[in-house]
C-alpha positions in Angstrom: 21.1 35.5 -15.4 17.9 33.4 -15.7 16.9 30.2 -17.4 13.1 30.0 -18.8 12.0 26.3 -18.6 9.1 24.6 -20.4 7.3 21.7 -18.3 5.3 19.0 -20.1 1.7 18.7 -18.4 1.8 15.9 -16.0 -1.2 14.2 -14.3 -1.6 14.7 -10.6 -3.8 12.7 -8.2 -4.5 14.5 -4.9 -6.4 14.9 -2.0 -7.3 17.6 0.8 -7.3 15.2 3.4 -4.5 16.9 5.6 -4.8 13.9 8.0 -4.5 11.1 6.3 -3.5 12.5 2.8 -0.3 10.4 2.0 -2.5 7.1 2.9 -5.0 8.0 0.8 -2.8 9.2 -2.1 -1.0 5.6 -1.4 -4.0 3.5 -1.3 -5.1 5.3 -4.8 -1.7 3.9 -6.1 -1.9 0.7 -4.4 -5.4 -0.5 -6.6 -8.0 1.8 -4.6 -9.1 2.5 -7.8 -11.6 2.0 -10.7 -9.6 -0.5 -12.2 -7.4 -1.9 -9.3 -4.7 -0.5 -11.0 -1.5 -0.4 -9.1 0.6 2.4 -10.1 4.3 3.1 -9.7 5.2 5.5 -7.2 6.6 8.5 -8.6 9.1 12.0 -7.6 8.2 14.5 -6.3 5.4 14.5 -4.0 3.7 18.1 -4.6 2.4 19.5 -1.0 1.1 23.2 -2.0 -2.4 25.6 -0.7 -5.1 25.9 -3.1 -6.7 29.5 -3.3 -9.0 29.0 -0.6 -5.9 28.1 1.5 -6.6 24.7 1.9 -3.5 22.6 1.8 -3.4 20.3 -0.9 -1.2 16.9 -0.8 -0.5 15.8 -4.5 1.4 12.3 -6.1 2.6 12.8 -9.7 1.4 10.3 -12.1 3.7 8.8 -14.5 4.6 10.0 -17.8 3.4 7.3 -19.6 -0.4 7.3 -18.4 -2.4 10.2 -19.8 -5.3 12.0 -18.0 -7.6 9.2 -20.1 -5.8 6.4 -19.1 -5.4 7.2 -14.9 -8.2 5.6 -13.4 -10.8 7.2 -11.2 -10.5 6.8 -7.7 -12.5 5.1 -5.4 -12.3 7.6 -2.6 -14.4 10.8 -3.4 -11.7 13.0 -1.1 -9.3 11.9 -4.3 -9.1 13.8 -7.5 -7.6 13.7 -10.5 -6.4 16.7 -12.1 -4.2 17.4 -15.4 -1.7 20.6 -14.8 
C-alpha cells in the first residue's frame, strides 16, 4: 500500500557554498538581506546535489512569505528559488 501526497510550493533560499553554507544561509536569515529582514528559522533544512553534482545546502522559507515578498540576498553565492 502507498499514499500519494500533494506538497504546496515552498520558497527555498540556498547556497553552494559547501564550506560555509549553513553561515551563509544563517546570515541571509539574520538581516544579510535587501531589506534587513530577519526571518524565522524554519524545519527542515534541505541538503541535496543539483544535476551537475554539486551539493546544495537549502533553508525553507516560511509559509507565509511568498517568492515576492522574500528579500534578495546580499551575498551573490545565495539564491532564491521557488520549488
Amino acid at each position: 500500500m502507498y499514499e500519494i501526497r500533494d506538497y504546496n510550493t515552498m520558497v527555498f533560499v540556498e547556497t553552494a557554498e559547501s564550506q560555509d553554507a549553513f553561515n551563509k544561509l544563517f546570515g541571509y536569515i539574520s538581516g544579510e538581506n535587501e531589506s534587513e529582514m530577519k526571518i524565522p528559522m524554519t524545519a527542515p533544512v534541505y541538503s541535496y546535489w543539483n544535476e551537475s553534482a554539486v551539493e546544495i545546502m537549502a533553508f525553507v522559507m516560511p509559509a507565509a512569505l511568498t517568492i515576492d515578498e522574500v528579500p534578495q540576498p546580499d551575498d551573490i553565492t545565495v539564491d532564491v528559488k521557488l520549488t
